[in-house]
BAMARDO-773119 format. One record per atom (N, C-alpha, C): residue in three letters; x, y, z. Coordinates in steps of 0.02 Angstrom, whole numbers, plus 50000, padded with zeros to 5 digits. Layout:
% residues N
   res      xx      yy      zz
   ALA       X       Y       Z
...
This chain:
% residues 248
   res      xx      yy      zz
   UNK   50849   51876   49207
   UNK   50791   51913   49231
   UNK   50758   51875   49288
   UNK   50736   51921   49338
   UNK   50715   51867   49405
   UNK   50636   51869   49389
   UNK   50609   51798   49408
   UNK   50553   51783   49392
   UNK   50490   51805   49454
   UNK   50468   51853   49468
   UNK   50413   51846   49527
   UNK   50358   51809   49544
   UNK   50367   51790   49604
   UNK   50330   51697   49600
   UNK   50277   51762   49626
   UNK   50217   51715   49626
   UNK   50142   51751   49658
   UNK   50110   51678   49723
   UNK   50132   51697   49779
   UNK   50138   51644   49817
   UNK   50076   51633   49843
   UNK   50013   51678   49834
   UNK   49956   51637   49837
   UNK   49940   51590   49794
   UNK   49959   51589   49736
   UNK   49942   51553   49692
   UNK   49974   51489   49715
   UNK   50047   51504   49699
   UNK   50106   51437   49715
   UNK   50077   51402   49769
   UNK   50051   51446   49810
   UNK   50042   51395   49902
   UNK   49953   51351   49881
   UNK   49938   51389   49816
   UNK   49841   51375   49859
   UNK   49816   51286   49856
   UNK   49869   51244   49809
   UNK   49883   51190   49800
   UNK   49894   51138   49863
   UNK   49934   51153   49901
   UNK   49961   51129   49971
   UNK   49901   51175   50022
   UNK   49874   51228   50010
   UNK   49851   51258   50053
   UNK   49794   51204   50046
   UNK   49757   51183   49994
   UNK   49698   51143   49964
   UNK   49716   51074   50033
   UNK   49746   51063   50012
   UNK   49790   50976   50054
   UNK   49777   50990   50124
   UNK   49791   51045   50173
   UNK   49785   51056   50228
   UNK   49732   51067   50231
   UNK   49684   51113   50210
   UNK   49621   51107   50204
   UNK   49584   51062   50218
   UNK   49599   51015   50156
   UNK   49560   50922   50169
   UNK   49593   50898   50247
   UNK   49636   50903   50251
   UNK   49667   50855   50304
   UNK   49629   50876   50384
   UNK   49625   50957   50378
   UNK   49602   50978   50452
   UNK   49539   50989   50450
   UNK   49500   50966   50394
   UNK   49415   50978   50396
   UNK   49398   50908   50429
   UNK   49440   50868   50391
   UNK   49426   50788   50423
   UNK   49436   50782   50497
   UNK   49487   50814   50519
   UNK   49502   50826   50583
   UNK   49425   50873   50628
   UNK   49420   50928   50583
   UNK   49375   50952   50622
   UNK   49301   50925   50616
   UNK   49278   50902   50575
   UNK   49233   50862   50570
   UNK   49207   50803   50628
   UNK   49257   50762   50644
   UNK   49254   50719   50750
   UNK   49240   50756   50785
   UNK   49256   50795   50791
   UNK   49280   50842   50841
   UNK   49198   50861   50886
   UNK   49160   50892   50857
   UNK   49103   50878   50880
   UNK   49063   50816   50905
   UNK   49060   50775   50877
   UNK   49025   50691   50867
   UNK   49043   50668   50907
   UNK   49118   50642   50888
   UNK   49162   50587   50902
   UNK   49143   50584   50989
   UNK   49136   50633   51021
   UNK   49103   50640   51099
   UNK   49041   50609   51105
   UNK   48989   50625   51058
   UNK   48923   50621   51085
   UNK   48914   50540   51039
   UNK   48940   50530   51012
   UNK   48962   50452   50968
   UNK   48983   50414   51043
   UNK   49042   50413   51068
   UNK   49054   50388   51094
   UNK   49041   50374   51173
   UNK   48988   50432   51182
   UNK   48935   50421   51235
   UNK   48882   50399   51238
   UNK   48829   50412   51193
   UNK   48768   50394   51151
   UNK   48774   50311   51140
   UNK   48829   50301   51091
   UNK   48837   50258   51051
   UNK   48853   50181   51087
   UNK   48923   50212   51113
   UNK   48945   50182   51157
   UNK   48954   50152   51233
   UNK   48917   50214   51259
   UNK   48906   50219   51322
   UNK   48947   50218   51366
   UNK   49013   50263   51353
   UNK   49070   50260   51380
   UNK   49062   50350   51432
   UNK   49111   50351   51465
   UNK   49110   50434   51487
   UNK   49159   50443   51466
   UNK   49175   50511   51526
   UNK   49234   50562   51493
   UNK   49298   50527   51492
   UNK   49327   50471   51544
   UNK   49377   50463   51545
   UNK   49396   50438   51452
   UNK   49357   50377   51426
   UNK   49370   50336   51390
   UNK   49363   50406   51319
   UNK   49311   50457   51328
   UNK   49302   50508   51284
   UNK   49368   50547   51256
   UNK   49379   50546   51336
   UNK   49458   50599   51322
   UNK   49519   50563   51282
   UNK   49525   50492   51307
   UNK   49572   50422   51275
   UNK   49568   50425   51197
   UNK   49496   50437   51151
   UNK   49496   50398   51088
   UNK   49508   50477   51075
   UNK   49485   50544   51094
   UNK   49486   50619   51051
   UNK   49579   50631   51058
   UNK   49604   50618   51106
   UNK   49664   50627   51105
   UNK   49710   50579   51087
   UNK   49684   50528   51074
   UNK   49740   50496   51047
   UNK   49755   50502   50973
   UNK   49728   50558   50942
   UNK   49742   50594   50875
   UNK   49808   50634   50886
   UNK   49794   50667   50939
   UNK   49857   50718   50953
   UNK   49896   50695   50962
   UNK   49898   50634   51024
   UNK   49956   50591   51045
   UNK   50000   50568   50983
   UNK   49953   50537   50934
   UNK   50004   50499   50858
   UNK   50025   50551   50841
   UNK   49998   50624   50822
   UNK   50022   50690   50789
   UNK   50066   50696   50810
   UNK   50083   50712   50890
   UNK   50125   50723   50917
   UNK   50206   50666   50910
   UNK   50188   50620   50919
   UNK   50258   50582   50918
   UNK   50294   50564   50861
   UNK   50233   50562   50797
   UNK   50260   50544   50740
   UNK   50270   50604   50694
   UNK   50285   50691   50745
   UNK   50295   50763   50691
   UNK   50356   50747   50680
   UNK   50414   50730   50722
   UNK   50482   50745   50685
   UNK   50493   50674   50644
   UNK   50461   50635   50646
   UNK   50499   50570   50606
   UNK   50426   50597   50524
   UNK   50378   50630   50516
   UNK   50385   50652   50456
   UNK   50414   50703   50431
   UNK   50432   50754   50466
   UNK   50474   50806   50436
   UNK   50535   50761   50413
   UNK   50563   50719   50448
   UNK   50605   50700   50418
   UNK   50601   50630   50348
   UNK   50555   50621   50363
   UNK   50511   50585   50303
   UNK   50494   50638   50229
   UNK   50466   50706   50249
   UNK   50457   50755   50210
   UNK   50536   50769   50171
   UNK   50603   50778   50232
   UNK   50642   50784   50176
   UNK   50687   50749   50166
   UNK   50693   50690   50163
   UNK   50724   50614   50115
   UNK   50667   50600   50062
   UNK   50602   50592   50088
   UNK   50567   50582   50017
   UNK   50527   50633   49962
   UNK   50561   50692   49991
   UNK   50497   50728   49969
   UNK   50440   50758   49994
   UNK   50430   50814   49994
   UNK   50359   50840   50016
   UNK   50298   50805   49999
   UNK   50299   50806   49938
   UNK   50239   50791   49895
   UNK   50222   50708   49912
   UNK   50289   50686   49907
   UNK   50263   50621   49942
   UNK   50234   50588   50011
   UNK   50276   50641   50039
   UNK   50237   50646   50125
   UNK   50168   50658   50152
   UNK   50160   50720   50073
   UNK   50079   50739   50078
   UNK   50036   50673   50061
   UNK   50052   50650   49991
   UNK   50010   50584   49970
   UNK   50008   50545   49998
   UNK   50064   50496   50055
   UNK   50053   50476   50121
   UNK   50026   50479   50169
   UNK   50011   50540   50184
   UNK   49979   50567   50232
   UNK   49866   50577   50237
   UNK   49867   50591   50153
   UNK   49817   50601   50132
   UNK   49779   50506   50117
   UNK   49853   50470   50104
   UNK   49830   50393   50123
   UNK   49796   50341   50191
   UNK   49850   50387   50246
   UNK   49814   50397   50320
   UNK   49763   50389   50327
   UNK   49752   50455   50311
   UNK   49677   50486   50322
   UNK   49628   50445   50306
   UNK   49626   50417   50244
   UNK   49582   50392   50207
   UNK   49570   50297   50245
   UNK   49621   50286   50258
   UNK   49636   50223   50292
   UNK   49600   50227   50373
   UNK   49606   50303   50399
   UNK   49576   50303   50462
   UNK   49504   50290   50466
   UNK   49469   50330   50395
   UNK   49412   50314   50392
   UNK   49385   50258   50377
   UNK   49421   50218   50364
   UNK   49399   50129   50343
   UNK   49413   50113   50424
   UNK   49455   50129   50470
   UNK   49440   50089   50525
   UNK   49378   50149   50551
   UNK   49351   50211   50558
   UNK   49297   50211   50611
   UNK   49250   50171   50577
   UNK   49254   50138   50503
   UNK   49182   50118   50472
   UNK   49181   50042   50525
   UNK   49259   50004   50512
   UNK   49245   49954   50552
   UNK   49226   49972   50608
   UNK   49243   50014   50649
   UNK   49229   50003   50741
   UNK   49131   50007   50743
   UNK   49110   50041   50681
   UNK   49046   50040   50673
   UNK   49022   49958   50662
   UNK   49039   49924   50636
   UNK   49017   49857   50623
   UNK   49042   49817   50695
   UNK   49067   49847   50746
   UNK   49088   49817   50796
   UNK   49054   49854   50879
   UNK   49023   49897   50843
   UNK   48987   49929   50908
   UNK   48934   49887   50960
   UNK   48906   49809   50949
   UNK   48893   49780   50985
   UNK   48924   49745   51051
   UNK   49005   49772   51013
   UNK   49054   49777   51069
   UNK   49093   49840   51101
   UNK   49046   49876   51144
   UNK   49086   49949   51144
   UNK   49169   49933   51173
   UNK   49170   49910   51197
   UNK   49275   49919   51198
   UNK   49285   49885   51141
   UNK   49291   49843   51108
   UNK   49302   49838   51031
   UNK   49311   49889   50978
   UNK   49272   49917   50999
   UNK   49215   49962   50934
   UNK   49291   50033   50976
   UNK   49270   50033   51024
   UNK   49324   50104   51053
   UNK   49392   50090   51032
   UNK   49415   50024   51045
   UNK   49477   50009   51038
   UNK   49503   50021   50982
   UNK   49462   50003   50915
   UNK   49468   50012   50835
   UNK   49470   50089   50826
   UNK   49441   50130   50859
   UNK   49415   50197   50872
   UNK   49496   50246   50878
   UNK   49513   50211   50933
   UNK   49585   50229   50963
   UNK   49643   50223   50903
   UNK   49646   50153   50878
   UNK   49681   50155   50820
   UNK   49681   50196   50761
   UNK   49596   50201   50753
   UNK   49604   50240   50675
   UNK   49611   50332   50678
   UNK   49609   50348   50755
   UNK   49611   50408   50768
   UNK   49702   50410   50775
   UNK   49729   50353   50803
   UNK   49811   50363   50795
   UNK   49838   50367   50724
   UNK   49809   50331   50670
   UNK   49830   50328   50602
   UNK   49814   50410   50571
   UNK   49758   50421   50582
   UNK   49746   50502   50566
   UNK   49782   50553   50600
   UNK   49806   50535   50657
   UNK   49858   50591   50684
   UNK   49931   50595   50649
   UNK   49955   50533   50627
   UNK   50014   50535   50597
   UNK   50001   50536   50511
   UNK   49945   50543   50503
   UNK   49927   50555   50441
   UNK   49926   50641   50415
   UNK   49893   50654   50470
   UNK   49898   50740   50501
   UNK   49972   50779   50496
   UNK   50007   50726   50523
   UNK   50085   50762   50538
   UNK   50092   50760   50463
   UNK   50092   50711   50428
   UNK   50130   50711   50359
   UNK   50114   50751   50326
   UNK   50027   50780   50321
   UNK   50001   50837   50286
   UNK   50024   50903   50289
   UNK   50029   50903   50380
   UNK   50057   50982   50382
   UNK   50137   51004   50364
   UNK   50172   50943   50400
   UNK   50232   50952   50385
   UNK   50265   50971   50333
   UNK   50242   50903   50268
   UNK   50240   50906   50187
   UNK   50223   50961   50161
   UNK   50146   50984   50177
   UNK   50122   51056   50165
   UNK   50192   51113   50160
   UNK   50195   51115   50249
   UNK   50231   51164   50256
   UNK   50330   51175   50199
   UNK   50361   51126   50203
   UNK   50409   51090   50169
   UNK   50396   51125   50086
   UNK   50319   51081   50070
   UNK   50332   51081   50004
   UNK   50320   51171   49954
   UNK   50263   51189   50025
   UNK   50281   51290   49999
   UNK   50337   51316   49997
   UNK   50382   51307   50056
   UNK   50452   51355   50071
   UNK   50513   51324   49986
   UNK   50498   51266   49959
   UNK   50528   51248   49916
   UNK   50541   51266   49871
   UNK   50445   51286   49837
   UNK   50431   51314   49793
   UNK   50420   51376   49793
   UNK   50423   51416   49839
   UNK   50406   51479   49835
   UNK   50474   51521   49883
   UNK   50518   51502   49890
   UNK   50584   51493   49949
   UNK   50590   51530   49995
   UNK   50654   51525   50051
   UNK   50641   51524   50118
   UNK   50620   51620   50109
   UNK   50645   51643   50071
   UNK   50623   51724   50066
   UNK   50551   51725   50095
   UNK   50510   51689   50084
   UNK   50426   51695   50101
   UNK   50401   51636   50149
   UNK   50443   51614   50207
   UNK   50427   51592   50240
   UNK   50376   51604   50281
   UNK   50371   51670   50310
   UNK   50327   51686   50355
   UNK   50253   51677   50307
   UNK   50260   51724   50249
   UNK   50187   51715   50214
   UNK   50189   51632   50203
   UNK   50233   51591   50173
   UNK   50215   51506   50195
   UNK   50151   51508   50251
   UNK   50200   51498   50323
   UNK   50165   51468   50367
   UNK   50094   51497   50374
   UNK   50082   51572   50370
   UNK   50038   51629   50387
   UNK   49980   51604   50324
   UNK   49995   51571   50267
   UNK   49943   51535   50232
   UNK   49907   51487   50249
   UNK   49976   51415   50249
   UNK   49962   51350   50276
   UNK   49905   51371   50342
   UNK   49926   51410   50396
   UNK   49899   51410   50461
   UNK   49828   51437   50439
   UNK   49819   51481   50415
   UNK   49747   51500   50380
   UNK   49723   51453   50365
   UNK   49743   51406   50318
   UNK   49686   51358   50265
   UNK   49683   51311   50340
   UNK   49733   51286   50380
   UNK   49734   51215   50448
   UNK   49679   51269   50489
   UNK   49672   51327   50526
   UNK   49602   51333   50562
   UNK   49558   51343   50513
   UNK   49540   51374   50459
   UNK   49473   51384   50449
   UNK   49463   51319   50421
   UNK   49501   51277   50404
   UNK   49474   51201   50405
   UNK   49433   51168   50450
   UNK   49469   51192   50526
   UNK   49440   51181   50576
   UNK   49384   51203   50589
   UNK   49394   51259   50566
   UNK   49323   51311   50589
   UNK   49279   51285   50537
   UNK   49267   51263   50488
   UNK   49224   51238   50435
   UNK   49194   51160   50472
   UNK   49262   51130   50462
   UNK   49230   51063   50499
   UNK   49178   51059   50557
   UNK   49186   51068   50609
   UNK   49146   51064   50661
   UNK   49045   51064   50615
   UNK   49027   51123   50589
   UNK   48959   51127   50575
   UNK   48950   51080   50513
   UNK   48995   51065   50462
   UNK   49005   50996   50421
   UNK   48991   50932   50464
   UNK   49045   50934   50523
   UNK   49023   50854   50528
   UNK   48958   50860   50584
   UNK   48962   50903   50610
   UNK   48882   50919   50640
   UNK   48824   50889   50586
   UNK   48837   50946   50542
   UNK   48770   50909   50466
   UNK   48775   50847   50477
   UNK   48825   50825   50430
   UNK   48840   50763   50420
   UNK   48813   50697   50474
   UNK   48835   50707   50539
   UNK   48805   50679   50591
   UNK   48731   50661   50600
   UNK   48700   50734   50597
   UNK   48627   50731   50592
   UNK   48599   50680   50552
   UNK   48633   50669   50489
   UNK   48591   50651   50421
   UNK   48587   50572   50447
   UNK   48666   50534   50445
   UNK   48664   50491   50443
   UNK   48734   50459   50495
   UNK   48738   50490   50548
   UNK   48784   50470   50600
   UNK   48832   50469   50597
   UNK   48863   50437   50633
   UNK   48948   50419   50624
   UNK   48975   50371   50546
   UNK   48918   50346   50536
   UNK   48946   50333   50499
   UNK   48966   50368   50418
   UNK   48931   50443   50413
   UNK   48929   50495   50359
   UNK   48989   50513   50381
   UNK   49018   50515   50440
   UNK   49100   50548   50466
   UNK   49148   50491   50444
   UNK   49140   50442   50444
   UNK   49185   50366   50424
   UNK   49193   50387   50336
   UNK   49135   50394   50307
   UNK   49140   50405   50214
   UNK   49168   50466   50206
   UNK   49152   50516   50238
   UNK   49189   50600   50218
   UNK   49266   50578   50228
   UNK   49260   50535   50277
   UNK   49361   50539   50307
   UNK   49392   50499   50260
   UNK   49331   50449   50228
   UNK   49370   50412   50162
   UNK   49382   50455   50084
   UNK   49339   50474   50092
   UNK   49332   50512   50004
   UNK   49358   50583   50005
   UNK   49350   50610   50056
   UNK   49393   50680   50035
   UNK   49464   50676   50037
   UNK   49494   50632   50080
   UNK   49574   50620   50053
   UNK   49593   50594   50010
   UNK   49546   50555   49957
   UNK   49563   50519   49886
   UNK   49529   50550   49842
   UNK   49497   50589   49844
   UNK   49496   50644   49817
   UNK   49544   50705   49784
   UNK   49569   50724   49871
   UNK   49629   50771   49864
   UNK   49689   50739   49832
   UNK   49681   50694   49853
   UNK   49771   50652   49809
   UNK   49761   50638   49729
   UNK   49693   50632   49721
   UNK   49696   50629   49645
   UNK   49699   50688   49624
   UNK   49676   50760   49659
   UNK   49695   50816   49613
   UNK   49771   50840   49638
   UNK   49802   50825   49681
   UNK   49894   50834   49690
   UNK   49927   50779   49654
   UNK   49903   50731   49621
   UNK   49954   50689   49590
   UNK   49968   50723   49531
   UNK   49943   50763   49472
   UNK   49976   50795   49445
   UNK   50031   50863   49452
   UNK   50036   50883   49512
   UNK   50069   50932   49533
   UNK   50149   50918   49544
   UNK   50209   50964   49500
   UNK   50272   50945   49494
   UNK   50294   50923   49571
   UNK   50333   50881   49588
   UNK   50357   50846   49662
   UNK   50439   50901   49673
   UNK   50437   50894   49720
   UNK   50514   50933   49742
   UNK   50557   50882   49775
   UNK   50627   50873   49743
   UNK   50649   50806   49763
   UNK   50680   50819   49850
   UNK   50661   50762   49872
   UNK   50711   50756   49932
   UNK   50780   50767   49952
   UNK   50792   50777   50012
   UNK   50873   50784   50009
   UNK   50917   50732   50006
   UNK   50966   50725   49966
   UNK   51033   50689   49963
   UNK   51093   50698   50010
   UNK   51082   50754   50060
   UNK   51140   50728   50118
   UNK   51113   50735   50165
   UNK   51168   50742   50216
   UNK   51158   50733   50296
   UNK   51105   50787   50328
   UNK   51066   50784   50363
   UNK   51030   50815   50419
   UNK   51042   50851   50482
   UNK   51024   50875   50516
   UNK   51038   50877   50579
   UNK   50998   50852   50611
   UNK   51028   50832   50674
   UNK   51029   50779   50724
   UNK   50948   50807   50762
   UNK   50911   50748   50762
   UNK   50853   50769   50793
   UNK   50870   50827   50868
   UNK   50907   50793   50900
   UNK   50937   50837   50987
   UNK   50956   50915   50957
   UNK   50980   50901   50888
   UNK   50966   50983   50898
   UNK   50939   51043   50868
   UNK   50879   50992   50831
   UNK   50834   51036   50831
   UNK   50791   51012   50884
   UNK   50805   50979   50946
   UNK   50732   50979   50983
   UNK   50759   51052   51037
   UNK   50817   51035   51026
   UNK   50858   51124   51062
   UNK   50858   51172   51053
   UNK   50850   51202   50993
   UNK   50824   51244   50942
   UNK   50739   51260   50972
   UNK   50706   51220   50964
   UNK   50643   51262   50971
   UNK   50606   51215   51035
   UNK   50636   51196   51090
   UNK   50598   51150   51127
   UNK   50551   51212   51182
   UNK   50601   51263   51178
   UNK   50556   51326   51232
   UNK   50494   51355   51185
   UNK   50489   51387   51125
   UNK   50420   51393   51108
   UNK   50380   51341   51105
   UNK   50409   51282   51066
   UNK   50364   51212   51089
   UNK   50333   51206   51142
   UNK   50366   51212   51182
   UNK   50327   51207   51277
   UNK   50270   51253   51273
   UNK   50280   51304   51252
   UNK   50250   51375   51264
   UNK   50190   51377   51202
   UNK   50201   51308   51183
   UNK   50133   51319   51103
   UNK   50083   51281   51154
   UNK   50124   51197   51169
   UNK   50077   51170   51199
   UNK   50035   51175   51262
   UNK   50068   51207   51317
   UNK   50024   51261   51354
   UNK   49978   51277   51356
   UNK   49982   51346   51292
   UNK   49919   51378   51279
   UNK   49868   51352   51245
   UNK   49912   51269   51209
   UNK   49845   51248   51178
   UNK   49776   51170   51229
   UNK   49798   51167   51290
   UNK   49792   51124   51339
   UNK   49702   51152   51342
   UNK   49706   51219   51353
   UNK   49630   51227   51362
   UNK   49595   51230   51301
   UNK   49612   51234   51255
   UNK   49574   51247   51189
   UNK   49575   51162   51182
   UNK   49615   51111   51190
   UNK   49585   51056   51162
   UNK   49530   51025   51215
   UNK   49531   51055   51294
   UNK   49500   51011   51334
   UNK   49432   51060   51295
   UNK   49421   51113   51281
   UNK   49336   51121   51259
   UNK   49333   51101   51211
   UNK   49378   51077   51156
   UNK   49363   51030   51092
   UNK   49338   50977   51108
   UNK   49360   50938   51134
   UNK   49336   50873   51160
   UNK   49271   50874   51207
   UNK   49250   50923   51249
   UNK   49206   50902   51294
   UNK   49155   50950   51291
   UNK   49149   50999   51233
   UNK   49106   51048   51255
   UNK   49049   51029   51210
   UNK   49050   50990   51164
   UNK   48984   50968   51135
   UNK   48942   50911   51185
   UNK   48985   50884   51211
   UNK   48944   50849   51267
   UNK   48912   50898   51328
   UNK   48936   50952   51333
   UNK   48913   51004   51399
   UNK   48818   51012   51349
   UNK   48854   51028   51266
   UNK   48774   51064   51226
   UNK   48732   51010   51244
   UNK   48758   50929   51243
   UNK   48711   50869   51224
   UNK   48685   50869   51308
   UNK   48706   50872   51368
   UNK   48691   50864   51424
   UNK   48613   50913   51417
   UNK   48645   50977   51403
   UNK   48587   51050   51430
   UNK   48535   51062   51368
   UNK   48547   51016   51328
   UNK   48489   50999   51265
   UNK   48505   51094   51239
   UNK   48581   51096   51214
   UNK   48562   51158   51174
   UNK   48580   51147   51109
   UNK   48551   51177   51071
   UNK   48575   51159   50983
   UNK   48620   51211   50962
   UNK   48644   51153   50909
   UNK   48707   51201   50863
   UNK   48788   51193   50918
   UNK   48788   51114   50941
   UNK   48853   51101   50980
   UNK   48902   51122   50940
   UNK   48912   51144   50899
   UNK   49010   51145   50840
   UNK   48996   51215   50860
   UNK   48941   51257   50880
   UNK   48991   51330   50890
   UNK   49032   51349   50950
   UNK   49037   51301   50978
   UNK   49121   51326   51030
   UNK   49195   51321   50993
């Protein structure tokens, strides 16, 4: 008798994980600009350096976790990943104890935003990996069409979170959220069954970068303007004194 999986349910577990991972993400995203202008007294060049060098680690370290996701496991990629995170936020706490040195304080900044980008990859990747497993490739599209739901409205949540958060008690309320909500989330996925990794051969990174390198091009493109107003448009609100910067 065939068993009918109910794949909101199966996914809302991993959907939870992406959730945490891209609120933390969206949570900087506002600040991390007016932090590092305010704070630091740096401009746009050095602004654009520490907000993107999240993407930059995301970016170089996606195929070495997918392939991390399947030799070890999804589930383990996720708890890795959700370790990241939590590790990123122990360095913005340091660059805070180092802000009497703003390139110090930025430099630490740069690092713990690279550790959260490849912390990022492991979340989504794992995420994505560990639904199609459990719920199989039959429901791929509803997979991603979930995962991608819970990764923006994460985003879309974060921004007026770390806005609050900011207000109350600065950058450094964004340093404790980035610590505790990923050790958080890993303590409620450590009871969740793991899906084992694979036991043979792969294919060759070259060809899957051949496989999908033309929509790739064509993702990052369209996403070039959406990150330059992530990064710079709460500084446009902080310039023209308007309130409520996270709603762009």
């Amino acid at each position: 008798m065939r068993v009918r999986v109910n794949v909101f349910v199966t996914l809302a577990p991993k959907m939870a994980v992406v959730f945490v991972g891209f609120l933390i993400a969206g949570m900087g995203m506002p600040v991390l600009p007016i932090h590092v202008s305010r704070d630091l007294g740096f401009g746009t060049f050095v602004i654009g350096l520490i907000t993107g060098s999240q993407f930059f680690s995301s970016l170089i370290t996606r195929l070495w976790a997918g392939d991390f996701a399947d030799r070890k496991g999804p589930k383990k990629a996720v708890t890795v990943g959700l370790a990241l995170a939590a590790i990123a936020g122990a360095f913005y706490f340091v660059s805070l104890l180092a802000v009497g040195n703003p390139t110090l304080s930025a430099s630490i900044l740069v690092a713990g935003r690279g550790v959260l980008g490849a912390g990022e990859s492991l979340i989504i990747t794992g995420s994505v990996a560990w639904g199609l497993a459990t719920v199989g490739p039959q429901h791929s599209g509803k997979v991603i069409a979930w995962i991608g739901t819970a990764m923006f409205g994460a985003l879309a949540a974060g921004a007026p979170v770390g806005s609050a958060l900011f207000a109350l008690e600065g950058f450094a309320a964004i340093a404790a959220a980035t610590i505790l909500l990923p050790l958080v989330m890993a303590l409620l996925v450590a009871p969740l069954a793991p899906v084992p990794g694979r036991s043979t051969a792969s294919a060759s990174r070259l060809s899957v970068i051949k496989a999908v390198w033309l929509p790739g091009l064509g993702s990052a493109f369209a996403s070039l303007g959406y990150g330059s107003i992530l990064a710079f448009s709460s500084l446009l609100f902080l310039h023209r004194q308007w309130a409520d910067g996270w709603l762009p």
